[in-house]
C-alpha positions as CSV (number, residue, x, y, z in Angstrom):
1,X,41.8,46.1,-16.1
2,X,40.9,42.6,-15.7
3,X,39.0,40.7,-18.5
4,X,35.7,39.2,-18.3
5,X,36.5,35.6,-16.6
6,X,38.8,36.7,-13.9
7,X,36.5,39.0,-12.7
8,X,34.2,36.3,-11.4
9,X,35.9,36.7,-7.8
10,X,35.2,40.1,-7.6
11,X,31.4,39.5,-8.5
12,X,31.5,36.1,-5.7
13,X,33.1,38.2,-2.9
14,X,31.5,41.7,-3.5
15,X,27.5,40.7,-4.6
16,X,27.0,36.9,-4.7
17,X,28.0,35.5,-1.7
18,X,26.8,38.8,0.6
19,X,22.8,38.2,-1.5
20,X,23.0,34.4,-0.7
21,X,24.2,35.0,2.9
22,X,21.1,37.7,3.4
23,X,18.9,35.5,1.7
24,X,19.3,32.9,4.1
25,X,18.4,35.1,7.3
26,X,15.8,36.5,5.3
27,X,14.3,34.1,3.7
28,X,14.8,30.9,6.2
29,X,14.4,32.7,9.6
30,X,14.3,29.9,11.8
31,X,16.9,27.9,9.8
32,X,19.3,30.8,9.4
33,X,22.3,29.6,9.9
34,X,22.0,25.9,8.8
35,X,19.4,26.2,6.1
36,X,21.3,24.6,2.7
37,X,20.0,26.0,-0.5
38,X,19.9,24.0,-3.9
39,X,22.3,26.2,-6.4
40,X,21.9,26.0,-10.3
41,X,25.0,28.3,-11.7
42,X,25.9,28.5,-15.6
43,X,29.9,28.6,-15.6
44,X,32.3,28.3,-18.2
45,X,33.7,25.2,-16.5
46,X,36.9,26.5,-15.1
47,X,36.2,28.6,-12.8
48,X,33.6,27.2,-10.6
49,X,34.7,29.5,-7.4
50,X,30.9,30.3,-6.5
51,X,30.1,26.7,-5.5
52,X,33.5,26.5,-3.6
53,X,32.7,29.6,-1.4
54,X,28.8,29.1,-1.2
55,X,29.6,25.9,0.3
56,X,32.6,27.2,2.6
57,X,30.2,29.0,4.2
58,X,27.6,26.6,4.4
59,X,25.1,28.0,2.1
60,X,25.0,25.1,-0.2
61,X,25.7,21.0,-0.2
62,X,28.0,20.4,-3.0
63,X,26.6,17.4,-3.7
64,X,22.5,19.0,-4.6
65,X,24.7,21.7,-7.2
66,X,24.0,21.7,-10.6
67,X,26.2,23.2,-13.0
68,X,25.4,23.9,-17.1
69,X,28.8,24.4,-19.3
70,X,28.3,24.7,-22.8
71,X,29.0,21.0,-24.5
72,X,33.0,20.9,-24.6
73,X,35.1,17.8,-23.4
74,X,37.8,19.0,-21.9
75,X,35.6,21.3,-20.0
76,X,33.7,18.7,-18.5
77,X,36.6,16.7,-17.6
78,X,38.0,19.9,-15.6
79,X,34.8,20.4,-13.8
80,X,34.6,16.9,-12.8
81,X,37.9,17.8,-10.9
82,X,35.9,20.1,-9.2
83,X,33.1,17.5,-8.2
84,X,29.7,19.4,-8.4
85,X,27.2,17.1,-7.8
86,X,25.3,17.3,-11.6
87,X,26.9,18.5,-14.5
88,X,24.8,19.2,-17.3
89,X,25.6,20.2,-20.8
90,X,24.6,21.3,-24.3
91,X,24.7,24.1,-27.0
92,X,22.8,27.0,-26.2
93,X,21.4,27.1,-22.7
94,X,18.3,28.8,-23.6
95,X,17.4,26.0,-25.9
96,X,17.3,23.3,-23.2
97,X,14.9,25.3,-21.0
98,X,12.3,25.4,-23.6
99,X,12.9,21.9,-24.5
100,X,10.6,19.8,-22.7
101,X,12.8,16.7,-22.6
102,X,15.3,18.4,-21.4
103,X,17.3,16.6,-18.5
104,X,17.8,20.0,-16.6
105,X,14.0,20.8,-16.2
106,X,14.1,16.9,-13.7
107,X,16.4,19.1,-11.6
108,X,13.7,22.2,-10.8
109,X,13.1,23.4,-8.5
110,X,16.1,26.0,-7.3
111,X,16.6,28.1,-3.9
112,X,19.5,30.1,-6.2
113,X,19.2,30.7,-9.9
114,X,23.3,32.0,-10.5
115,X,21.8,32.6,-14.0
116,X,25.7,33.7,-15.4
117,X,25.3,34.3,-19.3
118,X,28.6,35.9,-19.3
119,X,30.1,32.3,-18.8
120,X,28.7,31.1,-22.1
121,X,30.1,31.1,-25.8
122,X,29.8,33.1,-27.7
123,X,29.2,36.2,-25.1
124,X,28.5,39.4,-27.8
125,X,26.3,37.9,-29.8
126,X,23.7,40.5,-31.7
127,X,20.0,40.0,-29.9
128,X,21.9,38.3,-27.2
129,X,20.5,40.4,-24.2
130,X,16.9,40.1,-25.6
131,X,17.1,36.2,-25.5
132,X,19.0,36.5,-21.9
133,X,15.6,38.0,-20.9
134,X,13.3,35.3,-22.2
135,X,15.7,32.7,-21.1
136,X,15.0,34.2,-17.7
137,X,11.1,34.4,-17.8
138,X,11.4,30.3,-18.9
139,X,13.1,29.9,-15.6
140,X,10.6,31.7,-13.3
141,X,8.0,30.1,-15.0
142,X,9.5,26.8,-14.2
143,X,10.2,28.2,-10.4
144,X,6.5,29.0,-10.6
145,X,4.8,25.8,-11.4
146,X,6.9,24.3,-8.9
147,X,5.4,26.4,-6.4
148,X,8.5,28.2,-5.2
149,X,7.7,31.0,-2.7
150,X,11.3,32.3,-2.1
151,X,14.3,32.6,-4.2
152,X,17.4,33.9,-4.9
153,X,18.2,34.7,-8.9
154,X,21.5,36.5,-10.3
155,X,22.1,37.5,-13.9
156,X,25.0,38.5,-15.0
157,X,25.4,39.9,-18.7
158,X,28.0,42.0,-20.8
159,X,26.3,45.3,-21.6
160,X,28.4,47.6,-24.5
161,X,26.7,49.8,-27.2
162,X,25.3,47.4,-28.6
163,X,21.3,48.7,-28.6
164,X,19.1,46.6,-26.6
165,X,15.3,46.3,-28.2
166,X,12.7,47.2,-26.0
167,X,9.9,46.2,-27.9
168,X,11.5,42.5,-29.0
169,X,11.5,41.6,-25.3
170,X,8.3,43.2,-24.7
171,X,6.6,41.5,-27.5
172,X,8.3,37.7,-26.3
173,X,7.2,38.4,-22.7
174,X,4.0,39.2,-23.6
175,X,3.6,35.9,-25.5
176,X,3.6,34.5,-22.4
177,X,0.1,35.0,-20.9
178,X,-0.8,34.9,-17.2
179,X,-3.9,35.4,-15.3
180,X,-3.7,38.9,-14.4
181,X,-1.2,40.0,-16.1
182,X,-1.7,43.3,-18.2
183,X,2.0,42.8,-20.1
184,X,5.0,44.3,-19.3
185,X,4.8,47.9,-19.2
186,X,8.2,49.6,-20.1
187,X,6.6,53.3,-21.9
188,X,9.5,55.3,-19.9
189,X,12.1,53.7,-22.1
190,X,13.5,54.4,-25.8
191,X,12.6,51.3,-28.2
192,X,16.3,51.2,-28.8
193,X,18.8,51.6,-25.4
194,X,22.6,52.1,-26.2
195,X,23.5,54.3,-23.2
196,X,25.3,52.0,-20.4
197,X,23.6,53.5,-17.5
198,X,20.2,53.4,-19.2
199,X,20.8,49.7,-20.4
200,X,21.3,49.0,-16.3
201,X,18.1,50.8,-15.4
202,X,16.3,49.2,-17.8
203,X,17.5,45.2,-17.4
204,X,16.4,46.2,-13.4
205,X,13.1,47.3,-14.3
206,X,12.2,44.2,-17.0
207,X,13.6,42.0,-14.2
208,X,11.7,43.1,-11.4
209,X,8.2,43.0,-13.6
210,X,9.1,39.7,-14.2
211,X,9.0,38.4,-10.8
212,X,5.6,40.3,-10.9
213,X,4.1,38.4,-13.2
214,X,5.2,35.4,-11.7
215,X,3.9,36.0,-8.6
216,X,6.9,37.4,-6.5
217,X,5.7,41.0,-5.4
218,X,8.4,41.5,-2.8
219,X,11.7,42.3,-4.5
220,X,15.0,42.8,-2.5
221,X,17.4,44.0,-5.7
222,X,21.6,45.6,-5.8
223,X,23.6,45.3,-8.7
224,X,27.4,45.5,-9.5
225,X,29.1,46.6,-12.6
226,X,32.8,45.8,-13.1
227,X,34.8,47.4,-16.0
228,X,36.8,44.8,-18.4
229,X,40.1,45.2,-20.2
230,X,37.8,46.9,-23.1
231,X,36.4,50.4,-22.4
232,X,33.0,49.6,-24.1
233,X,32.2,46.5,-22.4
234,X,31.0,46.1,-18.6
235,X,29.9,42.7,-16.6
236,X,27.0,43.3,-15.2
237,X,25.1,41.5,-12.5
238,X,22.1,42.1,-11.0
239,X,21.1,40.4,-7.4
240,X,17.6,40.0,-6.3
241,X,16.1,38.0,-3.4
242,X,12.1,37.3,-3.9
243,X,9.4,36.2,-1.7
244,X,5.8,35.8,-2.1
């Protein structure tokens, strides 16, 4: 079985760019097949195959792309070969969306959020998933006060049996108070989730209450699950296409 990176292909070909494509007749009916969308993708900074093939097939201009690589040189200088047209960097991803100064919140707002955490370093860290998830609600909160009524967001993860905390990303969600908003509501699940199909179910069900509570009540969602040269570990992405 493949390992984690060279499955990116699979995940392009089998659930990004058939989402994106939808999206686009969906979302942009009268525009449908010329309508360019603004792409923000995380990538490890070799293999930037999604902004090759979104543009390909006219989805994207390479030129409005922005791409986030964790801070390395010598990835940079390969992605520049690749010509996106903003390359952004720094440590931890999640920690330059809640920075205000941050140079990657003057890029907001996105038509695709390729939100790819399996492209970052380290990828098993303990708590990881839980701060995937609040590293997500940042983002639609952004999308939000930018008024965005339509969007297409992927996350992708590596799920093992390594417990994910309900209650750690309930109690970070709920820190985050909206006007209406009772809290995220997730009863029907275990405080701790190890099992691999239960840990799928459940990343679905926090996802789709988050668009929710940001104001995206119609939810278009598939998923994909690819096994890795390890038995315990899957990439995992989920698709979903919103609309107000």
């Amino acid at each position: 079985m493949p390992d984690i990176y060279t499955l990116k292909d699979n995940l392009i070909n089998e659930l990004w760019l058939p989402t994106v494509k939808d999206a686009r007749k969906l979302l942009y009916p009268r525009r449908r097949n010329n309508a360019k969308m603004k792409l923000l993708t995380l990538t490890n900074g070799i293999n930037v195959n999604e902004i090759n093939r979104f543009e390909e097939c006219g989805l994207i201009q390479r030129e409005d792309a922005v791409a986030w690589i964790i801070d390395d040189f010598n990835k940079r200088m390969r992605l520049e070969a690749e010509a996106p047209g903003v390359i952004l960097e720094g440590d931890i991803f999640l920690e330059s969306i809640l920075d205000p100064t941050s140079q990657i919140r003057d890029h907001f707002p996105f038509d695709i959020l390729n939100l790819d955490f399996s492209s970052q370093e380290p990828i098993l860290l303990d708590k990881r998933i839980e701060c995937e998830v609040g590293c997500m609600e940042k983002i639609l909160y952004l999308q939000n006060e930018n008024n965005v009524r339509r969007l297409v967001l992927f996350y992708t993860t590596t799920i093992n049996s390594h417990c994910i905390e309900r209650d750690v990303i309930i109690e970070v969600s709920d820190a985050v108070q909206v006007d209406g908003w009772q809290g995220l509501t997730l009863s029907n699940f275990p405080s701790n989730i190890s099992e691999l199909v239960a840990q799928k179910s459940f990343l679905q069900s926090v996802l789709q209450a988050l668009c929710q509570k940001y104001g995206y009540p119609n939810i278009q969602l598939t998923d994909l699950a690819l096994n890795t040269t390890s038995n315990s570990i899957q990439l995992y992405s989920i698709a979903v296409i919103v609309e107000r």
